[in-house]
N, C-alpha and C positions, 0 to 999 in steps of 0.2 A: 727830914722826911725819910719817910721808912725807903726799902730798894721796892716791896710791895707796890706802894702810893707812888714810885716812880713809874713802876713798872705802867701802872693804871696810865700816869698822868702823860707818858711820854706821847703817845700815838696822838692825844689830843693838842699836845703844842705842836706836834707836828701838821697834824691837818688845819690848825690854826696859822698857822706860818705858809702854808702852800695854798690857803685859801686868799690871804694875803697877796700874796703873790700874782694871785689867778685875775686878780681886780687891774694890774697893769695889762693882763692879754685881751685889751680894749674889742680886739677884731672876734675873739672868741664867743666873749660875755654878751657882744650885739648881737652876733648870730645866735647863741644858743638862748637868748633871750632871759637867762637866770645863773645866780652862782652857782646853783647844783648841775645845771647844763656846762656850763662854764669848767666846772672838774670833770664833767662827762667827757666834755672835749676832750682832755688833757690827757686822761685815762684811756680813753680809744686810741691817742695820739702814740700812748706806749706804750699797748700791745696791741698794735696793727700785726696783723700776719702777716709772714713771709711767705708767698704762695707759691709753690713747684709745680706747675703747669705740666700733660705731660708733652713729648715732642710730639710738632704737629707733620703734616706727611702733603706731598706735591696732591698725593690723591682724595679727594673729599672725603671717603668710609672710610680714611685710616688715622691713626694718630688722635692728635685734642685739635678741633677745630674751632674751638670757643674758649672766650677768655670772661672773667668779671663784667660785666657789662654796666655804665652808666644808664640809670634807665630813662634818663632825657634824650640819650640815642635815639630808643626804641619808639617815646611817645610823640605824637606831632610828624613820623616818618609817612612818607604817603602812598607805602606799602604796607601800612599797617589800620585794621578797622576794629569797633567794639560793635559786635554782636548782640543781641538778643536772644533769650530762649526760647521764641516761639520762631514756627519756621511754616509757610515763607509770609513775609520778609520778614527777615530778621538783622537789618543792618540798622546798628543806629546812627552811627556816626564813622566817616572816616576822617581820618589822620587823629585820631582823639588825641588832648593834651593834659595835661595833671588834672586841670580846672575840672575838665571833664568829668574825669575819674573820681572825684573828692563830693561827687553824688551819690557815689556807692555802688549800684546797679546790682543788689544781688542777682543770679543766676545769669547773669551775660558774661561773655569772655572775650578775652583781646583775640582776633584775626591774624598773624603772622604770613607773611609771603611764603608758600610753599605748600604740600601732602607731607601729612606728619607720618602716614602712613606709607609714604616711598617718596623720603624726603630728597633721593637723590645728592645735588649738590648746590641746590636752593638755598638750604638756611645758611652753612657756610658762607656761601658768597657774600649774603645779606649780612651776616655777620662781621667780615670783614671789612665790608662798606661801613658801615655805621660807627665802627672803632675805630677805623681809620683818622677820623676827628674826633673822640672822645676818648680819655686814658681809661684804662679798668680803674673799675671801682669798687667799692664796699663798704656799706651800708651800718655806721655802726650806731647802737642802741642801750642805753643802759636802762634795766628793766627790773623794777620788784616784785617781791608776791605777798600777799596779803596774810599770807599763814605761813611766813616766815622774814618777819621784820628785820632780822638783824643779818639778813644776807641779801646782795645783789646780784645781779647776773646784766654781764657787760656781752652782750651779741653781735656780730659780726656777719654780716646779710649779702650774700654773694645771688648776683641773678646772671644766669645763662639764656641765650635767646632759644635754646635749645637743647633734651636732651637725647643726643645720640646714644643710648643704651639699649638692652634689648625690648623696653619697655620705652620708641621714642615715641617723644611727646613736645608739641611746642613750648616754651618757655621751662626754667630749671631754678628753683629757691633753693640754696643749701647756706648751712650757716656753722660759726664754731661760737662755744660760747663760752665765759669767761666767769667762774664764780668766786665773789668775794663773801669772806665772814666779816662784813662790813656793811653798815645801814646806810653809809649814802657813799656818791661817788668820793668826796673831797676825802673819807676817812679810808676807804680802799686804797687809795693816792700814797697811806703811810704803810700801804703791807703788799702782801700779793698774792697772786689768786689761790684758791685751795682746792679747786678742780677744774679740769678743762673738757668740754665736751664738742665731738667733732658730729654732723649730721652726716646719716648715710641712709640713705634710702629713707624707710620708714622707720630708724632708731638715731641711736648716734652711741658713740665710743667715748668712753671715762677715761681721761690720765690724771694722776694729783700731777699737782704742779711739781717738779722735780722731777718723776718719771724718767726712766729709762728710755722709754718707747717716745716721749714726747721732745722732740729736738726746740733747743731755744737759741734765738740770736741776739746777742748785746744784750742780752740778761731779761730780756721782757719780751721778745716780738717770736710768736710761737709758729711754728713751720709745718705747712699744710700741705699735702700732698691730694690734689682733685684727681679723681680717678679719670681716664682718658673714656670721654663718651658721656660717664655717669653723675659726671661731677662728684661725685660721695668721699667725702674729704676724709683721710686717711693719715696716719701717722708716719710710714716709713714706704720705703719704695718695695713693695711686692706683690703677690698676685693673691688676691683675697677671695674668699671662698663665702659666697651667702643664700642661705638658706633660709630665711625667716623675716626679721625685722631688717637684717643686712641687704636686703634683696636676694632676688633670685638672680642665680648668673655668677661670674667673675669681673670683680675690680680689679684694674691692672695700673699700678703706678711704678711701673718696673723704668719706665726711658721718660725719667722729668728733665725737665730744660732747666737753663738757670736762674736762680731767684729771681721773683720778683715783687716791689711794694708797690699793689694797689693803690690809686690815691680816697681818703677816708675820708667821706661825706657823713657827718656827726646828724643825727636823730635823734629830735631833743625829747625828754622825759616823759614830759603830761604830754596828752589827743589833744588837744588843743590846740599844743604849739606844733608839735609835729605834722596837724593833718595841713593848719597852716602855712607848715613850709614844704611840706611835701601832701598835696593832697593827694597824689594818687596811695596814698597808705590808708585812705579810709574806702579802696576799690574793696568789694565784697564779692565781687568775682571772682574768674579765673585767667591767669597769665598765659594763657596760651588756647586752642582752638580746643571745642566740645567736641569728646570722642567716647567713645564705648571705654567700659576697663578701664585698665592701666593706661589706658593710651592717652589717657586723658590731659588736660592741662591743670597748671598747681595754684593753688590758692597762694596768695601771699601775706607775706609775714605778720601782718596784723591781724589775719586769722588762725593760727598758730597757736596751741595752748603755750607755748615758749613765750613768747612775747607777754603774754598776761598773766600767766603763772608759772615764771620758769622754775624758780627749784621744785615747785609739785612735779611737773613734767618732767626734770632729773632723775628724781627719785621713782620716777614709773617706768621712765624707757628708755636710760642709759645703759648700757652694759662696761662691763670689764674689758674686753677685751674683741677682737673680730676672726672669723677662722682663715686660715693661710694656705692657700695648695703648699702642697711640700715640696721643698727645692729636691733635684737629683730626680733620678731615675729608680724603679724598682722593673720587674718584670714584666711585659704585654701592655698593653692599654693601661692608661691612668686611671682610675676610678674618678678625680676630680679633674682630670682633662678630659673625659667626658662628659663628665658631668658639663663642665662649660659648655663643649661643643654643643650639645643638646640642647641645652635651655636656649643658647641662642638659637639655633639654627628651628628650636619649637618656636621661639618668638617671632624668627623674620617667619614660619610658615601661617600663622595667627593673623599678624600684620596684614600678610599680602592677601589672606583669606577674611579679616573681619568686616568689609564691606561686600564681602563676596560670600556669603554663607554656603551657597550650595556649592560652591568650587570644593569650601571646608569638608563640607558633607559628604561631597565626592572622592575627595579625596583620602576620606577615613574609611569610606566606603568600599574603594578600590585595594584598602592596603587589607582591610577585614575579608573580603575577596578573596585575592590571592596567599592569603597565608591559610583560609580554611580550604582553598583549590588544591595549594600543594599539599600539606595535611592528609585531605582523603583521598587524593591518586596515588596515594604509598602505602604499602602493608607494615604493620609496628609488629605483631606477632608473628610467632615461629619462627624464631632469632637467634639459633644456635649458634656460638661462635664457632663452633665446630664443625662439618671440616670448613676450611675456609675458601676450596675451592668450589664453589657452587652459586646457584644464581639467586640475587637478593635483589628487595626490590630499594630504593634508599632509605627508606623508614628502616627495616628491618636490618641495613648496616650500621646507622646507627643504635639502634637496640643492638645490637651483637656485641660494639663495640664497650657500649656499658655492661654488657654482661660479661665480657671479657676480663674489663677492671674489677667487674665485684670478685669472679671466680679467682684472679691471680692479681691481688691487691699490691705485692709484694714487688710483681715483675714491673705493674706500672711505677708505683713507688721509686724504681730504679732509672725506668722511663725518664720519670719527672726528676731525678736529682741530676742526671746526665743535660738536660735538656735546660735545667737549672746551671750547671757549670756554666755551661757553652754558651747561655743567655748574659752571663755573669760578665765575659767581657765585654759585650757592645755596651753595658752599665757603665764598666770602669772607663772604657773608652770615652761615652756621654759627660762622664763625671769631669777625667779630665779636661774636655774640651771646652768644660763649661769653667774650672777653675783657669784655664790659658786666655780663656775670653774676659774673667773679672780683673785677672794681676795688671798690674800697674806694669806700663812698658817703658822703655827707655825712650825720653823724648831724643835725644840725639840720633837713636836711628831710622833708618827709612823703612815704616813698619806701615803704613794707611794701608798697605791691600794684604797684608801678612794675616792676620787675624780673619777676613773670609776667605783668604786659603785656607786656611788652616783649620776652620769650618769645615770647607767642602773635601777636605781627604778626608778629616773624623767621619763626616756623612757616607761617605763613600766606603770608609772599611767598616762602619756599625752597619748598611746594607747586606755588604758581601758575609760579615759574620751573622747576620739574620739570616739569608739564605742560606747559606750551610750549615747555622743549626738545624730549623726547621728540614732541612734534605736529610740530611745526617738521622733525625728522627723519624723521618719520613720510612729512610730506609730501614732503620733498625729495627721495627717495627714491623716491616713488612717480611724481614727476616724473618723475626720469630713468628709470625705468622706461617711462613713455609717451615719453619722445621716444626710447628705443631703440626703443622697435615703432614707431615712425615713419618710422624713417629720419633723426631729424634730429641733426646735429653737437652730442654732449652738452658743454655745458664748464659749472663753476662758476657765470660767472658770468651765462650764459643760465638757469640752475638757479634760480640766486637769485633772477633777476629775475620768472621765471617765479611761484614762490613768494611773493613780495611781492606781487607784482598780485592773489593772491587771497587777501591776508591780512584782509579783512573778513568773506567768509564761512567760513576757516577761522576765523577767533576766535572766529564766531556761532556755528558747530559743536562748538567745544571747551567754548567757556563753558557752553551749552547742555546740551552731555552730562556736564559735570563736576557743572554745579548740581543736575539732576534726580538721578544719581546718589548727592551726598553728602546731600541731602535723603532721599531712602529709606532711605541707610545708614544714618540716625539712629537709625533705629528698631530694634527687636531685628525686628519683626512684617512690616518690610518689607522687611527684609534680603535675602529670594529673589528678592522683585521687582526693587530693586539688581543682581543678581547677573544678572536678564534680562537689562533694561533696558542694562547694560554689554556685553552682549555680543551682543545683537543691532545694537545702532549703534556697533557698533567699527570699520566700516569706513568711516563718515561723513568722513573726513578724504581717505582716497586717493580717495571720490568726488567729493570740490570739488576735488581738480585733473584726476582722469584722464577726467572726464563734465563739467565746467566745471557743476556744480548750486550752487546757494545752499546757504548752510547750512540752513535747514531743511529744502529739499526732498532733501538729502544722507541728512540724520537719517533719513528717513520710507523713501529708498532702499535706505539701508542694513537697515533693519527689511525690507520686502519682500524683500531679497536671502537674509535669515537665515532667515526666516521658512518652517514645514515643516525647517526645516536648523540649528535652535538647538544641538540636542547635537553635531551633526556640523562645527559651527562652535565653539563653547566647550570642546570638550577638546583639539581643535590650538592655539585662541589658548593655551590655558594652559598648553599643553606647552611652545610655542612661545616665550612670552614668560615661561613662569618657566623654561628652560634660560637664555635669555639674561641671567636675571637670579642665576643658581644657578652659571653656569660658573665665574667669576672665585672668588667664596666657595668652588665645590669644589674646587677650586684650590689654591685658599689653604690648608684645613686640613688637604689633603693635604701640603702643604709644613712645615706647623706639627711636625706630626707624624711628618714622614719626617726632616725636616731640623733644623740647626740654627740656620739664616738668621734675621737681625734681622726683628722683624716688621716695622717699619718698611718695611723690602725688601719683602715679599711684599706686604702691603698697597698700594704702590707698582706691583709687578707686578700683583698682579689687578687693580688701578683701570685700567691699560693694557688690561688685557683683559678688563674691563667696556667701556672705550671701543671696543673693536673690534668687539665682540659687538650692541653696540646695531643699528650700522647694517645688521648681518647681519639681527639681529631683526625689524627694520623691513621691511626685502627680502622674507624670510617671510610675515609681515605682508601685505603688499602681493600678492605671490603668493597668497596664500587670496582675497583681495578681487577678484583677475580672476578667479580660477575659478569663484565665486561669480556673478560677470559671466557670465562665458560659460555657467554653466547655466542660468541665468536667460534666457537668448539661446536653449538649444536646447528648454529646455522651457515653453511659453506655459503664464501665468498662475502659476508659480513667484517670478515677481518683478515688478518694476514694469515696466509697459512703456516704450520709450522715449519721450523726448520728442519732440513734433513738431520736424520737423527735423534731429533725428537718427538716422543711419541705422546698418546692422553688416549687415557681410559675413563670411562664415566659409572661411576656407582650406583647402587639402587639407589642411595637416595638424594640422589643430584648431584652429587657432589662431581668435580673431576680431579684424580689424578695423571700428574705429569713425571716421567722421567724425563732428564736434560740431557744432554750432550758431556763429556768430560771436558773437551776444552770449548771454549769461547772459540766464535769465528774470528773476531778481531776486535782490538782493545783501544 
């Protein structure tokens, strides 16, 4: 016999030989009720997933609070009803049982204990109740397709009672599936699989067998990472990024527990036998309660183009690969740690407003409101940056402030690489802190509480190096500000110098307003005070260079400036300084979203223009602090008088100049 005709003949003495074999696994062949079920069995039996659950939390919103579910828990429970879709009444049965179910009921849905819509700590609980007696399960299924005979597809059927994501909704289908270039199970038995597909959301993710990205245990049983909330089964432990068929939102399989094997309840081939031994697979409903949207609950696996034509369904809505936030830190806000925050925090707003329309209405209404309110109470024109002491209205500081950068492209440029340095270490700081938290430590020493020390000092010195870049710019900024109203030749390193020389009362001024501030903010009760207290002496910083004051007499200047003018100072700073901090992230997840670009790129791009916006921000900044000056100059008793010594004249054309004192009163 040729090596050819062996090649041919070997796979078939082998599934010949293990078919053989399959005829003693007496308990198998009864339940699955045929020899093709009978290697079904055998084949589910070895590659059962390994499932990495992620860790779950004391607190119900945190962590994975759902595991694989038996779904004989679930049915027969008598917190649990089948609905109708007419309303009212619309209950058809409570405690329903498979029998039930194996009627069909298109358009009715299973009932679940709880509001999917502010599920609280309802489904958990219930969850844990029910598993308490029953082991996780999953559901396994070997499935053909009709237009393409000579491959099978081995499925694996995971039901959540719940999914905690930003889209919850009661009940959770996700599945991995197994594809063989093999026509029936007993001849798959002599090879192994040639792709593997994990479900997420509305797609699922391709590894060939072998893969890099696809981890295997004992040579066959393939290891599944459920996202914590979303279930959406994952390859490796990271924080995934989706946009599309991946879902909207972030998957997080960053803190999995330790393995675990499902016990594998086999679902045999033909409807027949299957609806027989499981009738609720012939349910045509929905697993979970009827809601608007997304909210809604999932059809199950037997309505699924997977299950009756899985390799067409392969080849339509698998992809290669899923996108990843980027590990490390780059500059200002993340473009894709926004992005998260957002999509959630749009989800829980949706949520807690889609039974509530007009709260929704009101509340897009109130935001459309107050953004065209502040808007037209500000002038945008006649925005000279020049001179800079004179009275601007906040529209018109920030237009100065862009007319600024366009006029001296170069000087901001310099801005931003300084501001880029000085950014550069709270990175390297993040970075290392995040490599001391991955390394492997010495089990012999007494290290459990080392590692969140050692958090909370990185936290504490990437703070203190935040404030004192952002001050540091604040000042420098405000420097060359005063030597353009001066007249005098701005460069670098006149700037710089200028800046050092009063870096004891900027420190006194910084440390000062940071310490009174994060001491109030402790409290829930002095929180408003905090929120004064911050924004009355905000502009303490550009008065210790452009008035040469101490730092405390800065602090108390600053107060007298705001003072009578706290609202009319506190909704510019915050406009002001949360655009500068919102540009880059709006940015970004407009990119996410329109585009297909690596996030790595776009987070790359907005940290660039987070670095340009700062010094814009500062300029701003600084512009509200002379106008503030200059009204304080036209109207006595508004603000602090000046010091002896110091004088101010005012210009035709609004402007004011100051001479100073030569030396400071105290330092």
């Amino acid at each position: 016999m040729t090596a050819r005709a062996w090649k041919k003949a070997l796979p078939l003495a082998l599934s010949a030989v293990l078919t053989v074999l399959l005829v003693g696994r007496a308990d198998a062949a009864v339940a699955a009720g045929s020899p093709a079920d009978a290697a079904g069995q055998l084949l589910a039996d070895r590659y059962s997933p390994v499932v990495r659950l992620q860790q779950d939390s004391s607190r119900c919103e945190d962590g994975e609070q759902f595991q694989p579910t038996d779904v004989e828990a679930v049915l027969g429970d008598q917190q649990v009803a089948l609905r109708g879709p007419w309303r009212p009444p619309d209950l058809v049965k409570t405690q329903p049982r498979d029998q039930d179910l194996g009627l069909g009921y298109p358009g009715h849905f299973l009932d679940f204990p709880g509001d999917p819509l502010r599920p609280g700590c309802d489904y958990a609980e219930w969850s844990a109740r029910i598993n308490a007696v029953h082991p996780a399960t999953v559901y396994a299924h070997v499935a053909t397709d009709p237009k393409f005979p000579g491959q099978i597809s081995l499925e694996y059927w995971f039901f959540y009672v719940f999914n905690d994501y930003n889209n919850t909704h009661e009940g959770d289908w996700e599945s991995i599936q197994l594809v063989f270039d093999a026509p029936t199970p007993a001849a798959a038995l002599a090879t192994h699989p040639t792709a593997v597909g994990f479900s997420q959301h509305g797609g699922a993710e391709r590894a060939r067998w072998g893969d890099a990205k696809l981890e295997i245990v004992d040579g066959t049983h393939p290891v599944v990472y459920p996202a914590a909330g979303s279930h959406a089964n994952k390859f490796g432990q990271r924080l995934y990024l989706g946009r599309g068929s991946e879902g909207l939102g972030c998957d997080d399989t960053t803190r999995p527990k330790a393995p675990m094997s499902p016990h594998v309840a086999y679902v045999p081939m033909a409807t027949a036998d299957y609806v027989k031994e499981y009738p609720w697979l012939a349910f045509e409903g929905r697993w979970g309660e009827r809601q608007r949207s997304f909210f809604d609950g999932p059809t199950g696996p037997n309505m699924k183009d997977s299950w009756t034509a899985p390799i067409q369904d392969a080849e339509t809505t698998w992809r290669d690969d899923s996108g990843v936030v980027p590990a490390g830190s780059l500059l200002g806000p993340s473009s894709t740690g926004a992005f998260c925050a957002a999509v959630a925090a749009g989800s829980n707003l949706v949520r807690e407003t889609l039974d509530r329309t007009w709260l929704l209405g009101l509340i897009l209404a109130a935001l459309v409101a107050l953004i065209w309110f502040a808007a037209s109470r500000t002038r945008w024109s006649d925005a000279d940056p020049l001179p800079a002491r004179k009275r601007r209205a906040w529209g018109q500081a920030v237009t100065a402030a862009l007319r600024l950068f366009r006029l001296r492209p170069i000087l901001f440029a310099g801005f931003a690489a300084a501001f880029v340095v000085l950014s550069l270490c709270t990175v390297v700081l993040t970075e290392f802190q995040m490599a001391r938290r991955d390394a492997p430590t010495d089990l012999g020493a007494p290290t459990e509480n080392a590692p969140g020390l050692w958090a909370s000092l990185v936290a504490l010195a990437v703070t203190i190096l935040t404030i004192a870049t952002y001050g540091a710019l604040l000042a420098t900024v405000t420097t060359t500000l005063d030597q353009l109203d001066r007249g005098v030749q701005v460069t670098a390193k006149l700037t710089v110098r200028e800046v050092v020389s009063n870096w004891r009362p900027l420190a006194r001024a910084a440390v000062q307003y940071w310490v009174v501030f994060t001491v109030l903010a402790l409290f829930i009760a002095t929180i408003p005070v905090a929120i004064y207290y911050a924004v009355s002496r905000a502009f303490a910083l550009p008065i210790v260079v452009a008035e040469q004051r101490s730092g405390r007499t800065a602090l108390r200047r600053s107060r007298m400036l705001v003072k009578g003018r706290w609202w009319r100072t506190a909704v510019p700073l915050a406009i002001i300084i949360g655009l500068g901090l919102a540009a880059g992230p709006i940015a970004g997840i407009v990119l996410l979203l329109a585009t297909d670009l690596a996030p790595t790129l776009i987070n790359l791009g907005t940290s660039i223009m987070f670095a340009l916006a700062m010094p814009i921000t500062a300029a701003a900044v600084a512009y509200l602090y002379f106008d503030r000056a200059a009204f304080a100059l036209e109207s006595p008793g508004s603000g602090e008088l000046p010091d002896a010594g110091q004088t101010y004249s005012q210009g035709g054309d609004g402007s004011v100049e100051q001479d100073l004192p030569s030396v400071r009163s105290d330092s």
